[in-house]
LOVEXGU-551285 format. One line per 10 residues: number of its first residue (from 1); for each residue x, y, z of N, C-alpha, C. Coordinates in steps of 0.02 Angstrom, whole numbers. Example, Ala and Ser with C-alpha at 12.3 -4.5 7.8 and 13.67 -1.06 7.14 Angstrom:
1> 660/-284/390/615/-225/390/660/-165/390; 642/-112/354/684/-53/357/645/2/394
END
This chain:
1> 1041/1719/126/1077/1742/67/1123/1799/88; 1183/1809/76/1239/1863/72/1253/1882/17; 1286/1945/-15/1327/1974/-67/1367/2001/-25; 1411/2035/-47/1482/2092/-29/1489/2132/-80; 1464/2182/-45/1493/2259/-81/1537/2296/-66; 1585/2304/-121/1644/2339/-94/1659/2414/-96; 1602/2456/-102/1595/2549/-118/1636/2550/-162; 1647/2541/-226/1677/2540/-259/1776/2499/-267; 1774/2466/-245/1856/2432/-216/1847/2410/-281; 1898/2345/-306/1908/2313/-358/1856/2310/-386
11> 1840/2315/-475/1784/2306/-493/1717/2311/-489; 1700/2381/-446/1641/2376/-413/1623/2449/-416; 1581/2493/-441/1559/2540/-437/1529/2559/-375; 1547/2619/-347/1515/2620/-281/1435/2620/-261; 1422/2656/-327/1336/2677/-336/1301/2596/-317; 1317/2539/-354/1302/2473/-326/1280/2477/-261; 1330/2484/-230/1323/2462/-146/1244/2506/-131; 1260/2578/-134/1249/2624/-111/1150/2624/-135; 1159/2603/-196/1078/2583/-236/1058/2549/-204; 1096/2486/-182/1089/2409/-155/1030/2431/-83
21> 1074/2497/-26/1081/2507/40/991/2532/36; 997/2599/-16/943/2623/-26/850/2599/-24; 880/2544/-54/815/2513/-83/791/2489/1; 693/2512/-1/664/2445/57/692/2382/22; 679/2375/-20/646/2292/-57/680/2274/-110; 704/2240/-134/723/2225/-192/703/2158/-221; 723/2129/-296/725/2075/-304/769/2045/-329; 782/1977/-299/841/1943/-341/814/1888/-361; 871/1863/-420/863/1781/-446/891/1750/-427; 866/1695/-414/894/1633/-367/927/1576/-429
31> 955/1555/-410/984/1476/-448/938/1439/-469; 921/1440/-549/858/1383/-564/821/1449/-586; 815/1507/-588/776/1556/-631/712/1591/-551; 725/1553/-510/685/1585/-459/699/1641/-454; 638/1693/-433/634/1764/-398/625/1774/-323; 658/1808/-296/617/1826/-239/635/1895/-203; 594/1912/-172/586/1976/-145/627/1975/-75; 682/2014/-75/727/2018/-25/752/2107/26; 763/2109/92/767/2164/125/840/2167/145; 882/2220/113/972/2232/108/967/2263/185
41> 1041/2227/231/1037/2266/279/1118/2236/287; 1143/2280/315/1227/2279/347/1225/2231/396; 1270/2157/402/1289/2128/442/1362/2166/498; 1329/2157/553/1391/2177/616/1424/2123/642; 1474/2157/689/1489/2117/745/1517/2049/726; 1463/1992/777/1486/1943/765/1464/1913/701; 1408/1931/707/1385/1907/619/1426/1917/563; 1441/1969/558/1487/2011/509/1551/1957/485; 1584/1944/566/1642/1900/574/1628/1827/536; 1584/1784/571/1544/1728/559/1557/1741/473
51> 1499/1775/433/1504/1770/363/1557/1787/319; 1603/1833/346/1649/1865/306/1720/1788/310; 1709/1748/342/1724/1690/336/1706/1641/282; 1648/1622/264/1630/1599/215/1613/1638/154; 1611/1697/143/1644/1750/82/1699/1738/73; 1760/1731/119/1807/1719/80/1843/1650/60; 1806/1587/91/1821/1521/72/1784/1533/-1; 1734/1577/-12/1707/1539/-93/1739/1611/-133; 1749/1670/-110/1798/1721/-178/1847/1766/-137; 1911/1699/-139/1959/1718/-114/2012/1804/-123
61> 1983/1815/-185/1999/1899/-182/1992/1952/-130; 1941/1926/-99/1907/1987/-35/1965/1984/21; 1983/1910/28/2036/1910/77/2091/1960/61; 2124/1965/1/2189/1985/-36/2164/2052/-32; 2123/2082/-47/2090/2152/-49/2069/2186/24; 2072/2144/69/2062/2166/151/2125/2166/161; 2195/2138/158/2241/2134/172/2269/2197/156; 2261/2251/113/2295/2310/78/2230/2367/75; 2178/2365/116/2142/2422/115/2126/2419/194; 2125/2496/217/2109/2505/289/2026/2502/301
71> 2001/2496/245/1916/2518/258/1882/2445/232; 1842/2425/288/1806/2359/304/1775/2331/250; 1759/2302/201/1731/2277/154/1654/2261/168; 1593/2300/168/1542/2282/193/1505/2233/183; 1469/2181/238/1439/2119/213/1361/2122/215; 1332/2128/172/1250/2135/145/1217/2066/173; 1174/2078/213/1151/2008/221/1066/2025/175; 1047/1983/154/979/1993/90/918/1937/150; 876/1978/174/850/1930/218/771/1936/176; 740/1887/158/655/1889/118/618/1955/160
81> 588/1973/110/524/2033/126/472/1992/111; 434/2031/176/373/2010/181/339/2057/127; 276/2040/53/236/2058/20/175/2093/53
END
């Protein structure tokens, strides 16, 4: 699972991200009403590259919004916590 937080860029309050970073654990809803317990951590490097590719084939804004800001758009990767 991925999101993109943008510290506040278009539509996005920075506190989001920043709540998001904070947390061990969180939970999200999945498609279909599922829950699950997930661990927020910053994708790098090549990873970073890799996903920020398919972020912007499915919400082509991020592209248009990297094009006109000098500061990296960070990519959240949501990996399951262990209970």
């Amino acid at each position: 699972m991925v999101i993109v937080a943008s510290k506040g860029g278009v539509g996005a309050h920075p506190a989001r991200f920043h709540n998001l970073m904070a947390m061990e654990t969180t939970e999200v809803e999945l498609p279909g009403g599922e829950r699950r317990r997930v661990r927020p951590r910053l994708a790098e490097g090549e990873e970073r590259a890799a996903l920020w590719g398919r972020l912007v084939a499915m919400y082509k804004p991020y592209a248009d919004y990297a094009t006109y800001t000098e500061r990296q758009i960070p990519v959240v990767v949501l990996e399951p916590a262990s209970e």
